[in-house]
C-alpha positions as CSV (number, residue, x, y, z in Angstrom):
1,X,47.2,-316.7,-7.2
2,X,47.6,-312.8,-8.1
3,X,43.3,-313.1,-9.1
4,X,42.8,-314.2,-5.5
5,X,44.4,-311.6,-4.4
6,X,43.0,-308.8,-6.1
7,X,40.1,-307.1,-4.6
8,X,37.0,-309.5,-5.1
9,X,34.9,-306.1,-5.7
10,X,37.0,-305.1,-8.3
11,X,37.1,-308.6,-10.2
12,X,32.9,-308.3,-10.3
13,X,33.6,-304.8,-11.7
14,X,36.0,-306.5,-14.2
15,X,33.3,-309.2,-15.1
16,X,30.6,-306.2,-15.5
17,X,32.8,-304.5,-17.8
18,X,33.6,-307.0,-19.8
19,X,29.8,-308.6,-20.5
20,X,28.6,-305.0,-20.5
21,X,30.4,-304.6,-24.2
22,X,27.5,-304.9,-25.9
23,X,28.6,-304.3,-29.4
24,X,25.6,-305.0,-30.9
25,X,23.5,-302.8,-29.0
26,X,24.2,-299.4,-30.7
27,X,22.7,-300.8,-34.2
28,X,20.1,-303.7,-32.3
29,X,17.1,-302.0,-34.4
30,X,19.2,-302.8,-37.7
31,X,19.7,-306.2,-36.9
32,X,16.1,-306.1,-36.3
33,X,15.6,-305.0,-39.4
34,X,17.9,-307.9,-40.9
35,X,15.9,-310.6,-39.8
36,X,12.7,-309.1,-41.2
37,X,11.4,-307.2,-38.5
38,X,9.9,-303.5,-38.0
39,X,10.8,-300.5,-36.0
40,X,7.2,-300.9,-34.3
41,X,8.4,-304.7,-33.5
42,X,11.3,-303.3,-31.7
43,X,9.3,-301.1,-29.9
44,X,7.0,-303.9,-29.2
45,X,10.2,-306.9,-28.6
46,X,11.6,-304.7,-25.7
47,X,8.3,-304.1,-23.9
48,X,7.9,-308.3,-24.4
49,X,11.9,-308.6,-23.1
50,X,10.8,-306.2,-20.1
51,X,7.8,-308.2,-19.0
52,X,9.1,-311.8,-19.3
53,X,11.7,-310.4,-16.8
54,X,9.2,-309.9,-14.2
55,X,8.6,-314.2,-14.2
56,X,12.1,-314.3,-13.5
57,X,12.8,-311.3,-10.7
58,X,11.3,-312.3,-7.5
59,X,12.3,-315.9,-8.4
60,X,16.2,-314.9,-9.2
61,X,16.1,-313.2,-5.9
62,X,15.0,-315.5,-3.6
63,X,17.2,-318.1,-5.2
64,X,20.0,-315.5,-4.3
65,X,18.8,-315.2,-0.7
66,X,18.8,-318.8,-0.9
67,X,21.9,-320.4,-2.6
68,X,25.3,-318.8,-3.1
69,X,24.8,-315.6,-5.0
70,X,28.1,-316.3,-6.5
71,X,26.5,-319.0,-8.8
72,X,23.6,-316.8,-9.2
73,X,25.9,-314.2,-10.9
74,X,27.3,-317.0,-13.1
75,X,24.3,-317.9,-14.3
76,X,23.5,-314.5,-14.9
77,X,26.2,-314.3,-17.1
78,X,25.5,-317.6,-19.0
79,X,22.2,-316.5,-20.0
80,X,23.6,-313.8,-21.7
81,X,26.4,-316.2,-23.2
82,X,23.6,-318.3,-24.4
83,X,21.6,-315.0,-26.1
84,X,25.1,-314.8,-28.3
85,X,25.6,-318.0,-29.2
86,X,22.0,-318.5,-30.6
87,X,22.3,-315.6,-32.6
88,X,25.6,-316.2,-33.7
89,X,24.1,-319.5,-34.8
90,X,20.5,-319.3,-36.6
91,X,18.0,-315.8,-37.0
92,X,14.3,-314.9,-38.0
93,X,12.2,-313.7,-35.9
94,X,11.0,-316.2,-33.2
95,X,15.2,-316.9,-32.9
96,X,15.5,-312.9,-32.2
97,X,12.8,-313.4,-29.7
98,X,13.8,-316.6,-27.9
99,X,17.2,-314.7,-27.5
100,X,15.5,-311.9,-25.8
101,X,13.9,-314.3,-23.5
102,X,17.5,-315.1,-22.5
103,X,18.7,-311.5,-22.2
104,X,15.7,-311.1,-19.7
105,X,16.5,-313.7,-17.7
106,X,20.0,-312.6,-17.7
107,X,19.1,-308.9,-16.4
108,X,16.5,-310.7,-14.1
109,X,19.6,-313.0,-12.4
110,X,22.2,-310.3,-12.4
111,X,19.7,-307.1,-11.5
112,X,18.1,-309.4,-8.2
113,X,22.0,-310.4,-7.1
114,X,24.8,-308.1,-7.6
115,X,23.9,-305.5,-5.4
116,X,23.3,-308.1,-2.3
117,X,26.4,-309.5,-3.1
118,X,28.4,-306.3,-2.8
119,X,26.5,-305.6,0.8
120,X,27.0,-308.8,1.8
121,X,31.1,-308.9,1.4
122,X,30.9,-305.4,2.8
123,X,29.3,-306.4,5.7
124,X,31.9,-309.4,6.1
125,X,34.6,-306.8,6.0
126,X,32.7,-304.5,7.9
127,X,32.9,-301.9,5.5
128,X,28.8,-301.6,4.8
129,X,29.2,-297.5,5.0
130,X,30.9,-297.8,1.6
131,X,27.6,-299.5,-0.1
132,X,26.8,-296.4,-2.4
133,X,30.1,-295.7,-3.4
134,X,30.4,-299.5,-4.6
135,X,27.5,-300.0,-6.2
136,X,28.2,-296.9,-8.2
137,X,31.4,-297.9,-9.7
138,X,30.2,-301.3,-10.5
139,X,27.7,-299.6,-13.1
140,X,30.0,-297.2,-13.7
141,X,31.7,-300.3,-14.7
142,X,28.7,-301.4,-16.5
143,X,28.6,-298.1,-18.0
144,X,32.3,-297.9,-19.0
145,X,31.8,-301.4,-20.5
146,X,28.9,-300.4,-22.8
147,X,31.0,-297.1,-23.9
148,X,34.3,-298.5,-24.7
149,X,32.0,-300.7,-27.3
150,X,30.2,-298.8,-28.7
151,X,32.9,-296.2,-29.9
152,X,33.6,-299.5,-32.3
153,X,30.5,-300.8,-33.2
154,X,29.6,-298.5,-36.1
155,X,32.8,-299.0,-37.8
156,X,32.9,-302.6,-37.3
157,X,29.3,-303.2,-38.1
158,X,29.6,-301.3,-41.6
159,X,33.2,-303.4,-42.3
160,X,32.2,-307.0,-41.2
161,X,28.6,-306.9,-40.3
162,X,26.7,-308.4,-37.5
163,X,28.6,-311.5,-37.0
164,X,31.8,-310.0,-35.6
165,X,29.5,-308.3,-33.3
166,X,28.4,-311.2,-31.6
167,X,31.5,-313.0,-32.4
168,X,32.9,-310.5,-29.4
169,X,30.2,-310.3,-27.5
170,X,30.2,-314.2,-26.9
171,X,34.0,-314.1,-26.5
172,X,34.2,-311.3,-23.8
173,X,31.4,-313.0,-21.8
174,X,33.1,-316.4,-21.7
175,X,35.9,-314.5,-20.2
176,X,33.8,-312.4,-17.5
177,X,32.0,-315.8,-16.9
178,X,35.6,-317.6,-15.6
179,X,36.0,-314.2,-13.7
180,X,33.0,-314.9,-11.4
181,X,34.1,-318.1,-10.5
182,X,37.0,-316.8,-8.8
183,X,34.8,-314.3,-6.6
184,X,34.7,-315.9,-2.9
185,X,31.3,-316.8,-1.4
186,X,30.6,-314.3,1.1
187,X,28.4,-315.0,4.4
188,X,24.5,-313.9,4.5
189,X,21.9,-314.3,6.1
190,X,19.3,-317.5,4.8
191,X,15.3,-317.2,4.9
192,X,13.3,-319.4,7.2
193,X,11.2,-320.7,3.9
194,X,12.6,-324.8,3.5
195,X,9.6,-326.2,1.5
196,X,8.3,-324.9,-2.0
197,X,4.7,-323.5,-0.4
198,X,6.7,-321.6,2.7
199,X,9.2,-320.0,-0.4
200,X,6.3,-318.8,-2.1
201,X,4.6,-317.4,1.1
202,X,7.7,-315.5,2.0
203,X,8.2,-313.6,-1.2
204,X,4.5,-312.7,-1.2
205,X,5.2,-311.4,2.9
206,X,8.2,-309.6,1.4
207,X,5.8,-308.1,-1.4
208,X,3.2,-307.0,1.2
209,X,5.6,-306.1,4.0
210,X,7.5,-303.5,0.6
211,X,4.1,-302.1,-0.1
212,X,3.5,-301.4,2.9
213,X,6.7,-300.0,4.5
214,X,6.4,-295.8,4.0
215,X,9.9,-295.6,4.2
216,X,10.2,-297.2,0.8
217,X,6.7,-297.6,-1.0
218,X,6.5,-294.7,-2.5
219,X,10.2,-294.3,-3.8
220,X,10.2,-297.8,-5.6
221,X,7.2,-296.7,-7.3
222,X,8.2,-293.7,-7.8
223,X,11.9,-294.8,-8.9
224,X,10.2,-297.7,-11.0
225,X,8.3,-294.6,-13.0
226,X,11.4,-292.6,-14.0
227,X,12.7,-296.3,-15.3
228,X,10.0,-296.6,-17.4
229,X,10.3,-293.2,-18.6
230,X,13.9,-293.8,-19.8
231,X,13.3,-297.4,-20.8
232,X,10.9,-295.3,-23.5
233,X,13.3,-292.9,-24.3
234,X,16.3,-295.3,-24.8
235,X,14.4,-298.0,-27.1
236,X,13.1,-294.8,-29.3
237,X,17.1,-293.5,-29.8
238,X,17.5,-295.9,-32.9
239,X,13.8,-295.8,-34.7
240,X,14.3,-291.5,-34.2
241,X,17.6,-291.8,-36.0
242,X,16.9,-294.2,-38.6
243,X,13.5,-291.9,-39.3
244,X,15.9,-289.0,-39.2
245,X,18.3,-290.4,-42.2
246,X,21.4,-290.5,-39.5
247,X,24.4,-292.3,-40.9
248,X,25.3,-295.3,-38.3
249,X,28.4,-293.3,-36.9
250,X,25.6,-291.0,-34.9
251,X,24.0,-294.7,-33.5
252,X,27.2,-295.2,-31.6
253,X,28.4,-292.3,-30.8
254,X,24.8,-291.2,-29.1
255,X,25.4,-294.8,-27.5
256,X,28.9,-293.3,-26.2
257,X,27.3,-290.0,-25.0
258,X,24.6,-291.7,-23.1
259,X,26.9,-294.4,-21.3
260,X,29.3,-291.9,-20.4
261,X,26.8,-289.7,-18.6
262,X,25.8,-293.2,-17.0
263,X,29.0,-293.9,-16.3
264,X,29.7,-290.4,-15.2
265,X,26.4,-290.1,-12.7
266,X,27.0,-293.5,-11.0
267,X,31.0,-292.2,-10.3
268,X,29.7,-289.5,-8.4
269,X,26.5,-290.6,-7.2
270,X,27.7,-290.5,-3.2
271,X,28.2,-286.6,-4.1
272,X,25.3,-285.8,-5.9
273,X,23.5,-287.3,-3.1
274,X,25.2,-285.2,-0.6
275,X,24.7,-281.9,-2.1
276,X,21.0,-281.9,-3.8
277,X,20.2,-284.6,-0.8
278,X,17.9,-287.3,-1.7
279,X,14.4,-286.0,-1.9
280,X,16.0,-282.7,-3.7
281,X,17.7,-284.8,-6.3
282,X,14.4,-286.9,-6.9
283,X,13.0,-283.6,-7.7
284,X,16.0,-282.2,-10.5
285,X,15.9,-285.9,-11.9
286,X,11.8,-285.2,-12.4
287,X,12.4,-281.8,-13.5
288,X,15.0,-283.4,-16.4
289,X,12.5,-286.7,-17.5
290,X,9.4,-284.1,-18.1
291,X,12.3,-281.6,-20.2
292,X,13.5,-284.8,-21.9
293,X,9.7,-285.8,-23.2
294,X,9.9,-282.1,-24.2
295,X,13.3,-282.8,-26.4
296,X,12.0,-286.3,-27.6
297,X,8.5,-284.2,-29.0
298,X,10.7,-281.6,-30.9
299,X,13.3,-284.3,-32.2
300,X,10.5,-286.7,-34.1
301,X,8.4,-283.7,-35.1
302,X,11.5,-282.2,-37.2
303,X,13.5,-285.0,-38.4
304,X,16.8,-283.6,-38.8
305,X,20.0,-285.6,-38.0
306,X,21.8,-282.5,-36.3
307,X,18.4,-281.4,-34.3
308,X,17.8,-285.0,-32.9
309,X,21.4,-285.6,-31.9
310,X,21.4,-282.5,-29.6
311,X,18.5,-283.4,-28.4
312,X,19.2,-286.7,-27.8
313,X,22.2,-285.5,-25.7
314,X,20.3,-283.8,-23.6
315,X,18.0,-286.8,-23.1
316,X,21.1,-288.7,-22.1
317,X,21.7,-286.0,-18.6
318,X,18.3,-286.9,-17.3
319,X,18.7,-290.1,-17.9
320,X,22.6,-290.1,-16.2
321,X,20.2,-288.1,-13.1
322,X,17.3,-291.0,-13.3
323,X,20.4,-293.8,-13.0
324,X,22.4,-291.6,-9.8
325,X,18.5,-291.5,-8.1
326,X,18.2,-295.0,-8.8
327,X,21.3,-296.1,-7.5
328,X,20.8,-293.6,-4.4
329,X,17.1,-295.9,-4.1
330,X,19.2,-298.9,-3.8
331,X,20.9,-297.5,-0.7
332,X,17.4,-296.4,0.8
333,X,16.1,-300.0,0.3
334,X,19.1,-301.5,1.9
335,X,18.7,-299.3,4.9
336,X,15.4,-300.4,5.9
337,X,15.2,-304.1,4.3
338,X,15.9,-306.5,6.5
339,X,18.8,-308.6,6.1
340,X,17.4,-312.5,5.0
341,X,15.1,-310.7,2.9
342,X,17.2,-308.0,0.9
343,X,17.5,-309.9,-2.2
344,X,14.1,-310.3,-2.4
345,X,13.6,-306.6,-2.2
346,X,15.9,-305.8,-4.7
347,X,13.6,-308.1,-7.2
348,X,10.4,-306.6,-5.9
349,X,11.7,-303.6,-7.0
350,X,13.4,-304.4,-10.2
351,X,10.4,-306.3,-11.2
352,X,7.9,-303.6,-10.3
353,X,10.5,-301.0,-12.7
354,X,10.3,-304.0,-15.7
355,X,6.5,-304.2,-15.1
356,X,6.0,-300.6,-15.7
357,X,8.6,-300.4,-18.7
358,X,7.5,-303.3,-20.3
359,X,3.8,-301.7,-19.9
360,X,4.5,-298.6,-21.1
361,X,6.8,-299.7,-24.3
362,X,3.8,-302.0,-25.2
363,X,1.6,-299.6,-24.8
364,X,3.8,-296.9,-27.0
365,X,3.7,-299.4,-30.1
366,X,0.0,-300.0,-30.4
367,X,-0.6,-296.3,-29.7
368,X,1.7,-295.6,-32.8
369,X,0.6,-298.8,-34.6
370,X,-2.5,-300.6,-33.9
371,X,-2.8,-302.6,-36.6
372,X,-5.5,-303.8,-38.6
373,X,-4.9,-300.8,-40.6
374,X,-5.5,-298.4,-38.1
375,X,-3.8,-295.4,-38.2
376,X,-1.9,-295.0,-35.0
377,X,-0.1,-291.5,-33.4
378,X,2.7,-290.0,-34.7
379,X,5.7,-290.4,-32.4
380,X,5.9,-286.6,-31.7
381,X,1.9,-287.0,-30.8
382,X,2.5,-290.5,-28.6
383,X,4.9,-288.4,-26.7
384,X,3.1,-285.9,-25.9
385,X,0.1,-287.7,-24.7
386,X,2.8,-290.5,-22.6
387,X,4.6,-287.0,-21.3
388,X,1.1,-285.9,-19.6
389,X,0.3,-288.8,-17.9
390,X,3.8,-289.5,-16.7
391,X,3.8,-285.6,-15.4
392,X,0.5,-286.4,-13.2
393,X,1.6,-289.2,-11.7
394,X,5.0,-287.4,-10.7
395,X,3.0,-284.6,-9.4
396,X,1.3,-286.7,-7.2
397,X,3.9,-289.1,-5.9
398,X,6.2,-285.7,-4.8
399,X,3.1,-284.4,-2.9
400,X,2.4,-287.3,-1.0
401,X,6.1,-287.9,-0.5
402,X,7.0,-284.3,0.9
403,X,4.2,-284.4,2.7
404,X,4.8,-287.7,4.6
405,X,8.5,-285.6,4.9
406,X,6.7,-282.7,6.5
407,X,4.8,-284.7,9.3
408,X,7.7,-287.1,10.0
409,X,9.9,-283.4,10.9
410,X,7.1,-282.2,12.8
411,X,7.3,-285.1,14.7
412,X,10.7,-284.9,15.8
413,X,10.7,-281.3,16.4
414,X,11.5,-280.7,19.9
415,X,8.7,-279.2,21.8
416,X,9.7,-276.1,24.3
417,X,7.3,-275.4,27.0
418,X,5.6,-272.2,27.3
């Protein structure tokens, strides 16, 4: 009875929290490396993990918009449940792999869902002004979560090894699994679609109707960019310091830095919002992604421990900025979605940031690796030519979107008569 009566927000932060101690996380390349693998296939795994999660994001969505998103969260949750217990249980390579494919559909469940779900029990409480400020202390809880494991994992990964790892991972998710089924079911809104063909024509009427909307087009794409910028940057943390000769104490505790940044930004997202505003603070967070190519360039050219850890620091601050615009996005979307088809929006947008991640990480290993005894880039060299054509694109995207700015004041500047 006293779980029913806490706040049902604040039991889906507890859940977050708990399945967001990802203990293996900090050292994932080693494991990697355990089961045979090479820091080029981990490049590569995580552009694979980001693209299978497109099959999965306007799906997971819809089905969110369609059934209870309660049960959509628990199965987001089970997915990951199921990622642990496989590993736990056998490894190689295709094991690694098939666990992945979980892990996708896990992100691709939980990414499509949770946000909805917090607007929608707003909106039954009439509280929907307090959307922003939710959403950023459930990934702050996310965030927190990652953090608190991580300050462990190195210590318990050179005592025990993996297996305690995962041992906790698959514990602490059971527990955040019977968590969601205490969450109440919250009234929304449900599509028109009945049959299977009139499903698949509204998503691809959502799609269209996204792409075209100006309010929004532009900043998915744009949002979805500075993903895939910090996607790179995050997947290339371990292979710089295990190129580097860092002892595994600097694995977690860059791990730490970075999710306490996250955690940090998303905290205080309403207020970053309110004083850069939201166009200003897409422009700092660009500012910060083109600096943090800049650091990632210096860090694999030298090669030091010391020199890649500060550098990696301040890698983490643009990508704590990248999270708060990202999170802000959210709160754009929701303004001008419509209400039976904001799920679906959400998953057009997380699937367009996994789409360009998944691209670009792909991309990154067969520009440092092609195979066939190629010689491929160096990683100071592959981010200096990926840094260039992300700064273009950026470029771009903020003239056409100050511009559209510009005309849309100009056309609701009062007129005085001469």
């Amino acid at each position: 009875m006293k779980m029913k009566k806490i706040n049902p927000l604040k039991r889906l932060d507890l859940a977050c929290f708990l399945r967001s101690q990802l203990y293996l996380a900090p050292v994932l390349l080693l494991f990697y490396q355990q089961n045979g693998l090479t820091i080029a296939d981990f490049v590569l795994f995580q552009g694979i993990f980001q693209l299978t999660g497109i099959l999965f994001e306007i799906p997971c969505g819809y089905i969110a918009d369609v059934i209870s998103k309660k049960k959509v969260l628990v199965l987001a949750f089970v997915c990951f449940f199921l990622r642990a217990a496989l590993w736990l249980s056998f490894s190689g390579m295709y094991i690694i792999l098939l666990g992945e494919l979980f892990n996708a559909l896990s992100r691709a469940f939980l990414s499509g869902v949770y946000d909805s779900y917090i607007y929608d029990y707003l909106k039954s409480e009439n509280k929907t002004k307090r959307m922003l400020k939710e959403c950023g202390r459930t990934n702050f809880a996310m965030s927190s979560g990652a953090m608190f494991a991580a300050v462990f994992s190195a210590v318990l990964y050179d005592r025990y090894g993996t297996v305690v790892l995962l041992s906790l991972e698959f514990v602490l998710t059971l527990v955040s699994i019977v968590l969601l089924t205490t969450l109440p079911n919250p009234p929304s809104a449900r599509p028109h679609a009945r049959t299977l063909k009139e499903k698949f024509v509204e998503i691809k009427d959502t799609t269209v109707a996204t792409i075209k909307n100006p309010n929004i087009n532009v900043y998915i794409l744009y949002s979805a960019l500075l993903f895939s910028t910090t996607s790179l940057f995050c997947w290339c943390f371990q292979p710089l310091l295990k190129m580097s000769a860092a002892p595994v104490l600097m694995f977690s505790s860059i791990y730490v830095i970075n999710h306490a940044l996250r955690a940090g930004f998303s905290f205080h997202v309403n207020r970053l919002k309110k004083f850069f505003g939201f166009n200003r603070l897409l422009v700092v967070t660009t500012f910060l992604c083109i600096y943090s190519f800049a650091c990632m360039i210096l860090s694999f050219h030298f090669r030091q421990p010391n020199v890649a850890f500060i550098c990696l620091i301040f890698v983490c601050i643009g990508i704590g900025f990248q999270l708060a615009f990202a999170i802000a996005n959210i709160n754009h979307i929701h303004n001008y979605a419509m209400e039976e088809t904001r799920a679906t929006i959400s998953s057009v947008n997380n699937m367009l940031q996994q789409t360009l991640s998944g691209i670009s990480l792909i991309c990154f290993k067969f520009v440092i690796e092609p195979g066939s005894g190629t010689a491929g880039l160096s990683f100071a060299s592959a981010f200096s030519v990926f840094g260039a054509f992300y700064l273009s694109l950026f470029v771009l995207l903020l003239y056409i979107i100050f511009k559209r700015s510009a005309e849309h004041d100009t056309e609701h500047t009062p007129r005085t008569a001469c």
